[in-house]
mmCIF file as Biopython writes it, N, C-alpha, C and O atoms, coordinates in Angstrom:
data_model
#
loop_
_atom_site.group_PDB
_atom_site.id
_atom_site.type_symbol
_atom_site.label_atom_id
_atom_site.label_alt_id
_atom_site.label_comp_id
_atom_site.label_asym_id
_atom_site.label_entity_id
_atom_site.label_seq_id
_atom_site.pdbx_PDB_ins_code
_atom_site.Cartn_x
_atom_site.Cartn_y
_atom_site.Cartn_z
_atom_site.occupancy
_atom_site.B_iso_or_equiv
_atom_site.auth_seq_id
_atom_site.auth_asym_id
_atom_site.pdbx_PDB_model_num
ATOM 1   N N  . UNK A ? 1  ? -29.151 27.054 54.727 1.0 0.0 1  A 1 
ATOM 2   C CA . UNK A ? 1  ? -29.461 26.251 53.577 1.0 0.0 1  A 1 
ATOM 3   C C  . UNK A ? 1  ? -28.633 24.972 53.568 1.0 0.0 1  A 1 
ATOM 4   O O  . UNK A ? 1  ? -29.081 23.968 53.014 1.0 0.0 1  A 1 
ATOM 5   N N  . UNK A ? 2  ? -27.182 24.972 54.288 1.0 0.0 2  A 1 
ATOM 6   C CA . UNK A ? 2  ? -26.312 23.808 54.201 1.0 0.0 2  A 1 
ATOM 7   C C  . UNK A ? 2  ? -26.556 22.870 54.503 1.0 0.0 2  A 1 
ATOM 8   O O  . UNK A ? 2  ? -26.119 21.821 54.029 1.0 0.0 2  A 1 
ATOM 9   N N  . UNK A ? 3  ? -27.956 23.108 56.097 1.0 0.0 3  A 1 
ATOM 10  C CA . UNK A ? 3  ? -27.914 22.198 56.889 1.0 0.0 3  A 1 
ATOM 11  C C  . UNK A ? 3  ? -28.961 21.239 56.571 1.0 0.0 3  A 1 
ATOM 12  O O  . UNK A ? 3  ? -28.969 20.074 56.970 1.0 0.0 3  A 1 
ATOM 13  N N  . UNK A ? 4  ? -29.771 21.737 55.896 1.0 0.0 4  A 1 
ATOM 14  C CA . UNK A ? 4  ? -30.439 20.434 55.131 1.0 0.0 4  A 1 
ATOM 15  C C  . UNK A ? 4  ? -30.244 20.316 53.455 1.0 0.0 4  A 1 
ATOM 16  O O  . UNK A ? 4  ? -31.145 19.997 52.679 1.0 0.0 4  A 1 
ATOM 17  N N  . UNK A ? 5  ? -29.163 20.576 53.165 1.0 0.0 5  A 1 
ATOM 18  C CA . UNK A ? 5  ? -28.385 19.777 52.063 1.0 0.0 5  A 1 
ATOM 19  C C  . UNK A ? 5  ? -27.547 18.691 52.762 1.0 0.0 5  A 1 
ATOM 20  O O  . UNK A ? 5  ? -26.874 18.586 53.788 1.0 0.0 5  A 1 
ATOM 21  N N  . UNK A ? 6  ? -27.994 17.770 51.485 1.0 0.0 6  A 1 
ATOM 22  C CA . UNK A ? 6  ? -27.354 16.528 51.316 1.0 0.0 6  A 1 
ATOM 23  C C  . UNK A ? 6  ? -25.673 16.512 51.494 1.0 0.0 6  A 1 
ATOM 24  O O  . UNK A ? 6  ? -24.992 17.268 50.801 1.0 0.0 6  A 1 
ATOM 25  N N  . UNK A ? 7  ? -25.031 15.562 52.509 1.0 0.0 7  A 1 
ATOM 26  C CA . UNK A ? 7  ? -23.568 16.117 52.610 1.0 0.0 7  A 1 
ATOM 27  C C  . UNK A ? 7  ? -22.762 15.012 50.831 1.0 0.0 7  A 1 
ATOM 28  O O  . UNK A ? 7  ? -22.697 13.829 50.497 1.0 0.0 7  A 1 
ATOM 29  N N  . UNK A ? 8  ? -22.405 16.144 50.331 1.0 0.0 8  A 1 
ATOM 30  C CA . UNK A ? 8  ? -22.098 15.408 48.621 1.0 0.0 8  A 1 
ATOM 31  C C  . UNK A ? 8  ? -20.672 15.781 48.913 1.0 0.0 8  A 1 
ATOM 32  O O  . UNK A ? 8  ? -20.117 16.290 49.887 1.0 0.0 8  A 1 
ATOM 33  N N  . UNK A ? 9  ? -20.127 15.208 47.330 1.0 0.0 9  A 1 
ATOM 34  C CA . UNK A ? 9  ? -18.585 15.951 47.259 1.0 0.0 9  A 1 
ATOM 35  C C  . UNK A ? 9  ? -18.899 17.213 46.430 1.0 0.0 9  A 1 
ATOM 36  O O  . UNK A ? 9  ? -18.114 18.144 46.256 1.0 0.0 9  A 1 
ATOM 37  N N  . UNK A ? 10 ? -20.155 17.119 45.941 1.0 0.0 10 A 1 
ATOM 38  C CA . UNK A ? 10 ? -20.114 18.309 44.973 1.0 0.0 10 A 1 
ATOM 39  C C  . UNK A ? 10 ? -20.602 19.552 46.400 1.0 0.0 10 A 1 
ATOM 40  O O  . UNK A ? 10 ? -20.068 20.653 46.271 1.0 0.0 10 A 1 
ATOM 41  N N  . UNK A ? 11 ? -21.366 19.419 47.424 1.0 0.0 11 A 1 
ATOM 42  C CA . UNK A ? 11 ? -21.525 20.529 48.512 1.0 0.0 11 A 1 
ATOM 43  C C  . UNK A ? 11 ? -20.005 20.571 48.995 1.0 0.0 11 A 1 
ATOM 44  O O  . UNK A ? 11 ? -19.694 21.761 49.049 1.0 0.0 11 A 1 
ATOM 45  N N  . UNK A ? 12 ? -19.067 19.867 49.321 1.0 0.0 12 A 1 
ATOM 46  C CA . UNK A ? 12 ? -17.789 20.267 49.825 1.0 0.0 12 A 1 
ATOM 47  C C  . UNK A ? 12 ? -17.154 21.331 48.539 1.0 0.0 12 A 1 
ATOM 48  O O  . UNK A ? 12 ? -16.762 22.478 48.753 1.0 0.0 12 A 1 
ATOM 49  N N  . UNK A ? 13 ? -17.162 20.611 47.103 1.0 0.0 13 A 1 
ATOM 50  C CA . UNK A ? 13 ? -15.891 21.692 46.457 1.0 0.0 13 A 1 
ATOM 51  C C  . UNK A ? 13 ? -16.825 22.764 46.494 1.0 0.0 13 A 1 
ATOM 52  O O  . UNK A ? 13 ? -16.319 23.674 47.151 1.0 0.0 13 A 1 
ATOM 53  N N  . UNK A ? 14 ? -17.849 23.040 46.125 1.0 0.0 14 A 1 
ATOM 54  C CA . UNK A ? 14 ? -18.689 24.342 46.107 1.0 0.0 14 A 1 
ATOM 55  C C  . UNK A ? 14 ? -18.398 25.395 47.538 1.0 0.0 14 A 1 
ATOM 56  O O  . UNK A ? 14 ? -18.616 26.607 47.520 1.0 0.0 14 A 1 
ATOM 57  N N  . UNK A ? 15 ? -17.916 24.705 48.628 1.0 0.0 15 A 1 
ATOM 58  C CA . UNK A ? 15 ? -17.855 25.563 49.972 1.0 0.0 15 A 1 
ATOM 59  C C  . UNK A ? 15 ? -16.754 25.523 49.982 1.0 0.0 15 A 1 
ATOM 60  O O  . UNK A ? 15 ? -16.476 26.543 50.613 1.0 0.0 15 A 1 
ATOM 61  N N  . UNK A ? 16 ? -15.436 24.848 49.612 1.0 0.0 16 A 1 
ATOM 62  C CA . UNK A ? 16 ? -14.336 25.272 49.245 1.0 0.0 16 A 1 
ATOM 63  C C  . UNK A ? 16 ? -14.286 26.429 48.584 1.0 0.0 16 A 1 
ATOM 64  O O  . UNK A ? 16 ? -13.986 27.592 48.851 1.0 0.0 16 A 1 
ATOM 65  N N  . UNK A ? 17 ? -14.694 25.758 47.552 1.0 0.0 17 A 1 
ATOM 66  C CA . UNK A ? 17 ? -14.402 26.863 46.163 1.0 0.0 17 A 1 
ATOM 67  C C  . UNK A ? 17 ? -14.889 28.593 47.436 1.0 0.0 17 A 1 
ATOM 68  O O  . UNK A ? 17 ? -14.312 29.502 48.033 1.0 0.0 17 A 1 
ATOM 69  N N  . UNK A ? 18 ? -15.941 28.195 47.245 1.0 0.0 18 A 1 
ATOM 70  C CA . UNK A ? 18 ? -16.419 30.010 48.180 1.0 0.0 18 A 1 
ATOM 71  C C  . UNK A ? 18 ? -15.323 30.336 49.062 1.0 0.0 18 A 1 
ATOM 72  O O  . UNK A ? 18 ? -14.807 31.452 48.999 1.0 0.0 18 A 1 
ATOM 73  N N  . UNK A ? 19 ? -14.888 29.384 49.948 1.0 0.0 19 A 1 
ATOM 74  C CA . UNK A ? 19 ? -13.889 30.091 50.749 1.0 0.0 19 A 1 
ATOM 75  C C  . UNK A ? 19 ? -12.221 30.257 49.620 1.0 0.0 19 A 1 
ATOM 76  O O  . UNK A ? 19 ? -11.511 31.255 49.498 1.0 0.0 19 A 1 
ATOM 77  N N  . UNK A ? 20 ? -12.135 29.542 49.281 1.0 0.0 20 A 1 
ATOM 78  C CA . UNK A ? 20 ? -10.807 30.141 48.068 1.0 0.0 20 A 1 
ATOM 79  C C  . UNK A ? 20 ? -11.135 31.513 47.820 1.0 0.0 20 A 1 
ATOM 80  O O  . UNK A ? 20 ? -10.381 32.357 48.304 1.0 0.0 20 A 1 
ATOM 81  N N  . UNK A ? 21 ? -12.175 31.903 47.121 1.0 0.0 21 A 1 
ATOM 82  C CA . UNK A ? 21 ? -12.432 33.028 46.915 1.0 0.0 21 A 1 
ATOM 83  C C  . UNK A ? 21 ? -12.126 33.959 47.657 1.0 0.0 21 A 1 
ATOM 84  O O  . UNK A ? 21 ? -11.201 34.762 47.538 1.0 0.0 21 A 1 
ATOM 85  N N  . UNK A ? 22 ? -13.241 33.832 48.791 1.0 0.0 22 A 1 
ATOM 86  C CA . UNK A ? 22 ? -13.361 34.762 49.587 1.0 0.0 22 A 1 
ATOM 87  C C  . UNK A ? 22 ? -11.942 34.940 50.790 1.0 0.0 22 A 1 
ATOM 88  O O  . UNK A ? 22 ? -11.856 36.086 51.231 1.0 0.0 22 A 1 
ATOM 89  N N  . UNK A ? 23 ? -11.334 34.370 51.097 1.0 0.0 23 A 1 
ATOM 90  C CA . UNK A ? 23 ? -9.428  34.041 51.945 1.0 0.0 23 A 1 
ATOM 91  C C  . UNK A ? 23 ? -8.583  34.671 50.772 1.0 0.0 23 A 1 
ATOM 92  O O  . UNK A ? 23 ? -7.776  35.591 50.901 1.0 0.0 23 A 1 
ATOM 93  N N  . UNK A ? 24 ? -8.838  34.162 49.866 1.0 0.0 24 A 1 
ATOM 94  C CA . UNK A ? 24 ? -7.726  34.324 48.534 1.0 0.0 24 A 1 
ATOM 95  C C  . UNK A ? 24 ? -7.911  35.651 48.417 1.0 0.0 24 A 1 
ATOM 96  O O  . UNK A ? 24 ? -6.857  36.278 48.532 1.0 0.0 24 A 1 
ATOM 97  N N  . UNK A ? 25 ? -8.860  36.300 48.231 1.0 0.0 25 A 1 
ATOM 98  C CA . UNK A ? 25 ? -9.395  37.847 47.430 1.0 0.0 25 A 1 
ATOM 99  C C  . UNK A ? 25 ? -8.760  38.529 49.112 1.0 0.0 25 A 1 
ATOM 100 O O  . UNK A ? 25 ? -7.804  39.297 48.999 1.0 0.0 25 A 1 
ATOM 101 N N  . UNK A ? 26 ? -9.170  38.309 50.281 1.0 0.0 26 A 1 
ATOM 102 C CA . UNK A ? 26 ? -8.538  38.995 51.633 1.0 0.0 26 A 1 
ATOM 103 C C  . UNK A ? 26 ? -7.459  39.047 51.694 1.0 0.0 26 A 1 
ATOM 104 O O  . UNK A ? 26 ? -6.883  40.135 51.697 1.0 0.0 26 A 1 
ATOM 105 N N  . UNK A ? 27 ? -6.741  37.756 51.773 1.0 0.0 27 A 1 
ATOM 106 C CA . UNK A ? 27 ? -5.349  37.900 52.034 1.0 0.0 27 A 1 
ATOM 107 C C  . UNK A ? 27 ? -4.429  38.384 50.965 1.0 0.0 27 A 1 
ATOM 108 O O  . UNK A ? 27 ? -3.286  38.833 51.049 1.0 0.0 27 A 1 
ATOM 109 N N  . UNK A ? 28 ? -5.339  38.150 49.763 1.0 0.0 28 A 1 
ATOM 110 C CA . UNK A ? 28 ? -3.941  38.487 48.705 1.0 0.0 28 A 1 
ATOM 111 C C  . UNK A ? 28 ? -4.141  40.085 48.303 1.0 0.0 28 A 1 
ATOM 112 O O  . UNK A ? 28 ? -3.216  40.779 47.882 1.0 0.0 28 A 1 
ATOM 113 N N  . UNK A ? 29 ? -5.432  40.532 48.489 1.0 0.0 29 A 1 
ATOM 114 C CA . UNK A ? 29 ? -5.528  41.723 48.539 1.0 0.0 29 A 1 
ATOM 115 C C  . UNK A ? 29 ? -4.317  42.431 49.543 1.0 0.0 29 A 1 
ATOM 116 O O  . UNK A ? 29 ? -3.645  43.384 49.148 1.0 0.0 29 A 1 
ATOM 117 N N  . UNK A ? 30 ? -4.149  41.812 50.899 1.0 0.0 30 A 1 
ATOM 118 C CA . UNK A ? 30 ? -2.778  42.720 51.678 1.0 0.0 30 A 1 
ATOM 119 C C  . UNK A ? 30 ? -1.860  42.616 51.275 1.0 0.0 30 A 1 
ATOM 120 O O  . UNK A ? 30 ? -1.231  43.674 51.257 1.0 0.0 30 A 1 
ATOM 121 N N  . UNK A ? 31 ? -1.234  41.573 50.777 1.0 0.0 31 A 1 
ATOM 122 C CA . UNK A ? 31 ? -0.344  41.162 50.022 1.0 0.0 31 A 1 
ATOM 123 C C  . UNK A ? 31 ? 0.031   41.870 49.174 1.0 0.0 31 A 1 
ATOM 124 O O  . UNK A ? 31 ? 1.078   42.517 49.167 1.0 0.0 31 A 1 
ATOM 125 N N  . UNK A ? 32 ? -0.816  41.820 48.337 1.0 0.0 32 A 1 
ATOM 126 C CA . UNK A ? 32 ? -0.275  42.902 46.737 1.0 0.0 32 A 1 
ATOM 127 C C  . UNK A ? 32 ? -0.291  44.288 47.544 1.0 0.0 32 A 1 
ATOM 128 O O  . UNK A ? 32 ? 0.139   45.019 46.652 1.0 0.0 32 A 1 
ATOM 129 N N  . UNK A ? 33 ? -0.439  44.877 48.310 1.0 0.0 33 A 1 
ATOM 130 C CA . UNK A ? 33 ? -0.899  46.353 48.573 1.0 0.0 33 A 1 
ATOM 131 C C  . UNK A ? 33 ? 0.240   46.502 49.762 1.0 0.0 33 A 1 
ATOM 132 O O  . UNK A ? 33 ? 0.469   47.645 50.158 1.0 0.0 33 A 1 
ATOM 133 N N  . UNK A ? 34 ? 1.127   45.146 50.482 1.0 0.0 34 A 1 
ATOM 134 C CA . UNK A ? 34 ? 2.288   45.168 51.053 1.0 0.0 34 A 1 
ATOM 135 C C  . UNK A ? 34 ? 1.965   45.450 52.761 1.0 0.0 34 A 1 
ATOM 136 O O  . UNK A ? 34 ? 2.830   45.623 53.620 1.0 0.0 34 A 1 
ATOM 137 N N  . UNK A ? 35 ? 0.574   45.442 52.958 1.0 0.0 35 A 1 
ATOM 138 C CA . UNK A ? 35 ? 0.438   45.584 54.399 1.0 0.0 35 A 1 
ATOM 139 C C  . UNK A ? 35 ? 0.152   44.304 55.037 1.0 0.0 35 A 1 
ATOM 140 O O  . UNK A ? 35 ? -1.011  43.928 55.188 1.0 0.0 35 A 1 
ATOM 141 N N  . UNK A ? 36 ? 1.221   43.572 55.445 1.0 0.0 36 A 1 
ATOM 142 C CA . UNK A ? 36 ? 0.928   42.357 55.706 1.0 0.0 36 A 1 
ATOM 143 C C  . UNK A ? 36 ? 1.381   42.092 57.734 1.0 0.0 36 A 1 
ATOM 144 O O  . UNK A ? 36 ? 1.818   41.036 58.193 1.0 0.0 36 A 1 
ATOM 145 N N  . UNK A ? 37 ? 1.177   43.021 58.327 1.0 0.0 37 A 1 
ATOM 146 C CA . UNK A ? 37 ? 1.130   43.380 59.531 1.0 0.0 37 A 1 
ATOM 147 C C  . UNK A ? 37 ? 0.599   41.646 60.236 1.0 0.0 37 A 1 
ATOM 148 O O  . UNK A ? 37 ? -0.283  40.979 59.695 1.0 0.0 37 A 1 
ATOM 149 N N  . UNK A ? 38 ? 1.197   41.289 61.230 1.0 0.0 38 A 1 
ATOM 150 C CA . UNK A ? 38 ? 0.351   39.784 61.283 1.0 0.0 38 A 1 
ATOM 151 C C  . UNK A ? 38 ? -0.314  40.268 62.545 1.0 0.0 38 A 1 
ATOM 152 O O  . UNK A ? 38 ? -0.564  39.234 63.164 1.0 0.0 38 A 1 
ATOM 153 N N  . UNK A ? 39 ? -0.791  41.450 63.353 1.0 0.0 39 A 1 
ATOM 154 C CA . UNK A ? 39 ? -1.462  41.232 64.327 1.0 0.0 39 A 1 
ATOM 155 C C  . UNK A ? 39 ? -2.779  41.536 63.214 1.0 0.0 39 A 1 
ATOM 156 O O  . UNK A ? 39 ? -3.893  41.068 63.452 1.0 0.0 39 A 1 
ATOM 157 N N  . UNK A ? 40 ? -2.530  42.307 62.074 1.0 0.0 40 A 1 
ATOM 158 C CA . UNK A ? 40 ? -3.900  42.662 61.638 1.0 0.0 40 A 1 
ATOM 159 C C  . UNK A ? 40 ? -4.224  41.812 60.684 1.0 0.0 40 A 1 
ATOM 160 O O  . UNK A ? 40 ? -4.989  42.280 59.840 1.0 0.0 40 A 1 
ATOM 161 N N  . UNK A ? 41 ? -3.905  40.752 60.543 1.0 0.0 41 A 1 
ATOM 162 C CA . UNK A ? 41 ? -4.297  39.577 59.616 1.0 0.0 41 A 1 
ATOM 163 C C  . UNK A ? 41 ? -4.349  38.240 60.647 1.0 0.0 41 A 1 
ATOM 164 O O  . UNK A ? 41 ? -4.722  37.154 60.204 1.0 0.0 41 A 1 
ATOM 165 N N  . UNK A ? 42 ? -3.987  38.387 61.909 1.0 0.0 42 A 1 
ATOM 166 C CA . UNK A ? 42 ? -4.476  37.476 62.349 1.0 0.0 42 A 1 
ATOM 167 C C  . UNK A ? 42 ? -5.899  36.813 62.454 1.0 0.0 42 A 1 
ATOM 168 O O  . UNK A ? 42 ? -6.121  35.607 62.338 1.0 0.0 42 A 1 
ATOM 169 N N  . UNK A ? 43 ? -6.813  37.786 62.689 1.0 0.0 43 A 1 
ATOM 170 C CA . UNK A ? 43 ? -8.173  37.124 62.477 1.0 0.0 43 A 1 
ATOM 171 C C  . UNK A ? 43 ? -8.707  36.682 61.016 1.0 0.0 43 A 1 
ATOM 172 O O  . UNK A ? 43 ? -9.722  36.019 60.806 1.0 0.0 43 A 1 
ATOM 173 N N  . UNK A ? 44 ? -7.987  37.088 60.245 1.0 0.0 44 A 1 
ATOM 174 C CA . UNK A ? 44 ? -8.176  36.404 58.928 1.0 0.0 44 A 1 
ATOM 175 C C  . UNK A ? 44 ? -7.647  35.292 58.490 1.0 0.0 44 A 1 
ATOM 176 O O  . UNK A ? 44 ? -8.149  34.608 57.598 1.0 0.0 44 A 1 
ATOM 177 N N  . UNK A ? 45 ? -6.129  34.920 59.353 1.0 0.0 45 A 1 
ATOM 178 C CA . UNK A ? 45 ? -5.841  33.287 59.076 1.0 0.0 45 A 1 
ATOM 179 C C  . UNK A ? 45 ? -6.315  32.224 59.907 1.0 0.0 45 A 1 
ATOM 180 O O  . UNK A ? 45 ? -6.174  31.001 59.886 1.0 0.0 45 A 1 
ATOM 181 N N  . UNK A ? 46 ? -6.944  33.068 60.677 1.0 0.0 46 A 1 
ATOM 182 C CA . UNK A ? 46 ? -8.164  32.056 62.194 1.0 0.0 46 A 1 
ATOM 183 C C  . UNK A ? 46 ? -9.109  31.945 61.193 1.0 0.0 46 A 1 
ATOM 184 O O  . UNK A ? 46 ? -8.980  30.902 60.553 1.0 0.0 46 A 1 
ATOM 185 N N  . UNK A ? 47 ? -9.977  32.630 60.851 1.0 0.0 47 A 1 
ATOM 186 C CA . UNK A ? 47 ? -11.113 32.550 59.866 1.0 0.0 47 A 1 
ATOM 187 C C  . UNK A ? 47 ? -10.694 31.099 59.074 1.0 0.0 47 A 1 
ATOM 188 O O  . UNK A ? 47 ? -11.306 30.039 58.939 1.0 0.0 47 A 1 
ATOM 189 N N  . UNK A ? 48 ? -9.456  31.528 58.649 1.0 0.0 48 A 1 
ATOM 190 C CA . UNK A ? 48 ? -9.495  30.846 57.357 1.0 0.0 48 A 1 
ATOM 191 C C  . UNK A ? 48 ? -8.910  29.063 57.567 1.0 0.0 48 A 1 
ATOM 192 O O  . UNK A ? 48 ? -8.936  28.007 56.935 1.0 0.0 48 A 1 
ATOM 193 N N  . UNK A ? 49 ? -8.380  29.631 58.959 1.0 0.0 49 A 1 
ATOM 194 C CA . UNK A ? 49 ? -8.160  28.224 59.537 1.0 0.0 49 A 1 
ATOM 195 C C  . UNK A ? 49 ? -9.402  27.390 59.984 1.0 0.0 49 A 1 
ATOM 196 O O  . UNK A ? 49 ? -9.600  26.243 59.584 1.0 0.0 49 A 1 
ATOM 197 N N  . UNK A ? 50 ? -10.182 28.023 60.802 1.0 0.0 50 A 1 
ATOM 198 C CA . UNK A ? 50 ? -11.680 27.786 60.721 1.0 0.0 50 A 1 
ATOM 199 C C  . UNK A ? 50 ? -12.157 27.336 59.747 1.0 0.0 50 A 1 
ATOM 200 O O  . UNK A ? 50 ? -12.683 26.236 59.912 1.0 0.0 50 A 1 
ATOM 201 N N  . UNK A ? 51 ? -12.194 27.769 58.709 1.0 0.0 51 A 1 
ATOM 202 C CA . UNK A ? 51 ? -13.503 27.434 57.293 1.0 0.0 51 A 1 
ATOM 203 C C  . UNK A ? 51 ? -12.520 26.030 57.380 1.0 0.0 51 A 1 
ATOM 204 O O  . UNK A ? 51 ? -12.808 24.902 57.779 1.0 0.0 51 A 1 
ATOM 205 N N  . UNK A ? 52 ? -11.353 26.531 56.884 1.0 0.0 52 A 1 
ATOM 206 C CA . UNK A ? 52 ? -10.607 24.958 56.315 1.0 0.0 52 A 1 
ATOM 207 C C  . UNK A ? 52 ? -11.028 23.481 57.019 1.0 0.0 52 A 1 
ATOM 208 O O  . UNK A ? 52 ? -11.250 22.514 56.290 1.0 0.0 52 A 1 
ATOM 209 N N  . UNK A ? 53 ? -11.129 23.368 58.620 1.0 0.0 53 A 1 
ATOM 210 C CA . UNK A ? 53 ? -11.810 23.221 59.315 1.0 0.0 53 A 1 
ATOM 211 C C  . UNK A ? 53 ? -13.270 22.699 58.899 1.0 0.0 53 A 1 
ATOM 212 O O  . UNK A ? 53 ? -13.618 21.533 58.710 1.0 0.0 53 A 1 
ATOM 213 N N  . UNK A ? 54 ? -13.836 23.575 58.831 1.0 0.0 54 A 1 
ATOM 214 C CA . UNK A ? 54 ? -15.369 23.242 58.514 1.0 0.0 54 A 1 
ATOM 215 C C  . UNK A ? 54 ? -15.613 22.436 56.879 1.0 0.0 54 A 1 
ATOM 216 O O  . UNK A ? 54 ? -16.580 21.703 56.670 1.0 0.0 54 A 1 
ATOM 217 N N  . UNK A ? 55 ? -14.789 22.673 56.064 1.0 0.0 55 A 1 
ATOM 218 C CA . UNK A ? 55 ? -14.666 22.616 54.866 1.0 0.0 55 A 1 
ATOM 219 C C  . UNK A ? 55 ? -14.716 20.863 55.100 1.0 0.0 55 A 1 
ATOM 220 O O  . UNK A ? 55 ? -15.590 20.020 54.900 1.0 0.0 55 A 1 
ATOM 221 N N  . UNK A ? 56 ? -13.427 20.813 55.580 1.0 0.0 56 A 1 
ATOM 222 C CA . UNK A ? 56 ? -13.496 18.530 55.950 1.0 0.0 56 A 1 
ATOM 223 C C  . UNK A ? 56 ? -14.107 17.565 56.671 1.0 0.0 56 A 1 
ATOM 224 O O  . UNK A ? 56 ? -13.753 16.408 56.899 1.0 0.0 56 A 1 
ATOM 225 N N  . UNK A ? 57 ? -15.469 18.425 57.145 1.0 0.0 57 A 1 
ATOM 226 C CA . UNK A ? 57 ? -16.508 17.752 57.942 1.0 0.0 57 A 1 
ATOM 227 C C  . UNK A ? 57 ? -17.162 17.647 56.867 1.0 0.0 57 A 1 
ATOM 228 O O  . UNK A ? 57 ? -16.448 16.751 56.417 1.0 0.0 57 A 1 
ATOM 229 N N  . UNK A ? 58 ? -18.029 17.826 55.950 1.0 0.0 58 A 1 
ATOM 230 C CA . UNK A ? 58 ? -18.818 17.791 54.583 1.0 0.0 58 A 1 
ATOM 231 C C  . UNK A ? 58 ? -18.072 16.613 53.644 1.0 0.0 58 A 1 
ATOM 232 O O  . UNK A ? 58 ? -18.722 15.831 52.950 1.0 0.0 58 A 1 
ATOM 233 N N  . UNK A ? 59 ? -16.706 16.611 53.725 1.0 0.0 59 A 1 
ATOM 234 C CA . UNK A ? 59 ? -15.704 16.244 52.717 1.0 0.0 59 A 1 
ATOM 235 C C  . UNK A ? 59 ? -15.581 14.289 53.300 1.0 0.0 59 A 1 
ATOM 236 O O  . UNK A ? 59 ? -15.642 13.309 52.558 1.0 0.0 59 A 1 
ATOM 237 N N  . UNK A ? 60 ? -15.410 14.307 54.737 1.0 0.0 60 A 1 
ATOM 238 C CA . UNK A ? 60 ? -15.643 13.531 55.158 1.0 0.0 60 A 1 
ATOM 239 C C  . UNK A ? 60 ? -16.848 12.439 55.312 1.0 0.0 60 A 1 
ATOM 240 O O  . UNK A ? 60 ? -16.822 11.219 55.148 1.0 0.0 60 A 1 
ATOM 241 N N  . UNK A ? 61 ? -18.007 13.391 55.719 1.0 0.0 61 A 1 
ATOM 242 C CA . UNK A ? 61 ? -19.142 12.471 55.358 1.0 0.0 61 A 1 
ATOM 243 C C  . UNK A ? 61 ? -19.335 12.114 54.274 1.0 0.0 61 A 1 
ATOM 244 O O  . UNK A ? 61 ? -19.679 10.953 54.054 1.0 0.0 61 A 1 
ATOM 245 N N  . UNK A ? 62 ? -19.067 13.560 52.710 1.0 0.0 62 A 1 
ATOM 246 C CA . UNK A ? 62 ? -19.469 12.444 51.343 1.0 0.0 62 A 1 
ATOM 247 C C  . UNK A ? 62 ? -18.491 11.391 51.150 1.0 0.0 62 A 1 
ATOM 248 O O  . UNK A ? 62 ? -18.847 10.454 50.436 1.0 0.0 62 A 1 
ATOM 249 N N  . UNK A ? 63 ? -17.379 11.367 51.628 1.0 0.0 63 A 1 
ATOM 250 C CA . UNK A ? 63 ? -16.634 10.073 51.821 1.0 0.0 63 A 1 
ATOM 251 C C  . UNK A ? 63 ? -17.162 8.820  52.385 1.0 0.0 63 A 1 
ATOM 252 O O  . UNK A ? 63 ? -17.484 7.874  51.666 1.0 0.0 63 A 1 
ATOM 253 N N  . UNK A ? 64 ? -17.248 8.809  53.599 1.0 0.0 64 A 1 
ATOM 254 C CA . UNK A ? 64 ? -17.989 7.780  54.691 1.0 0.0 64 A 1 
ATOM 255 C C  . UNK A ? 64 ? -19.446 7.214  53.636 1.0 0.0 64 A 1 
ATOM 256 O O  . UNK A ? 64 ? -19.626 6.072  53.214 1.0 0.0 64 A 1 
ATOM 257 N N  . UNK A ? 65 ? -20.482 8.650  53.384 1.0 0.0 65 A 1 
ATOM 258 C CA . UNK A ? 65 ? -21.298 8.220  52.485 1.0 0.0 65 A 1 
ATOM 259 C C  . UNK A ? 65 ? -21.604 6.816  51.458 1.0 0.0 65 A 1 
ATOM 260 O O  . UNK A ? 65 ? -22.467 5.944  51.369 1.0 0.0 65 A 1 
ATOM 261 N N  . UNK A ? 66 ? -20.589 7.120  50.906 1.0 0.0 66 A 1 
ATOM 262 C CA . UNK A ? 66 ? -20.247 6.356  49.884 1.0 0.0 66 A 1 
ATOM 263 C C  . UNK A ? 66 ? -20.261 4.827  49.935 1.0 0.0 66 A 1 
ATOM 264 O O  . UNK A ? 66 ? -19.930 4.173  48.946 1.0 0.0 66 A 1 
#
């Protein structure tokens, strides 16, 4: 659906916002529960390094846009 939406600032905070959620609710879930093991959270701060990543290509064009 992203890929033929319009690149806006309002499509960047909206795919932010989702990944806040969804990183925030993972990681802080180990966190509070104290299993914070980093081989087993490594693929979750790649993920999340990833989205972040993907997140400033959108952020960028509604910039340039403009």
């Amino acid at each position: 659906m992203t890929r033929h939406a319009p690149a806006t600032r309002s499509l960047a905070e909206i795919v932010a916002v989702m990944g806040l959620a969804g990183f925030g609710a993972t990681l802080g879930v180990h966190f509070a529960i104290g299993y914070t093991d980093p081989l087993h959270l490594a693929p979750a701060y790649a993920g999340c390094v990833l989205f972040a990543a993907a997140v400033v290509q959108p952020a960028r064009a509604a910039r340039s846009a403009r």
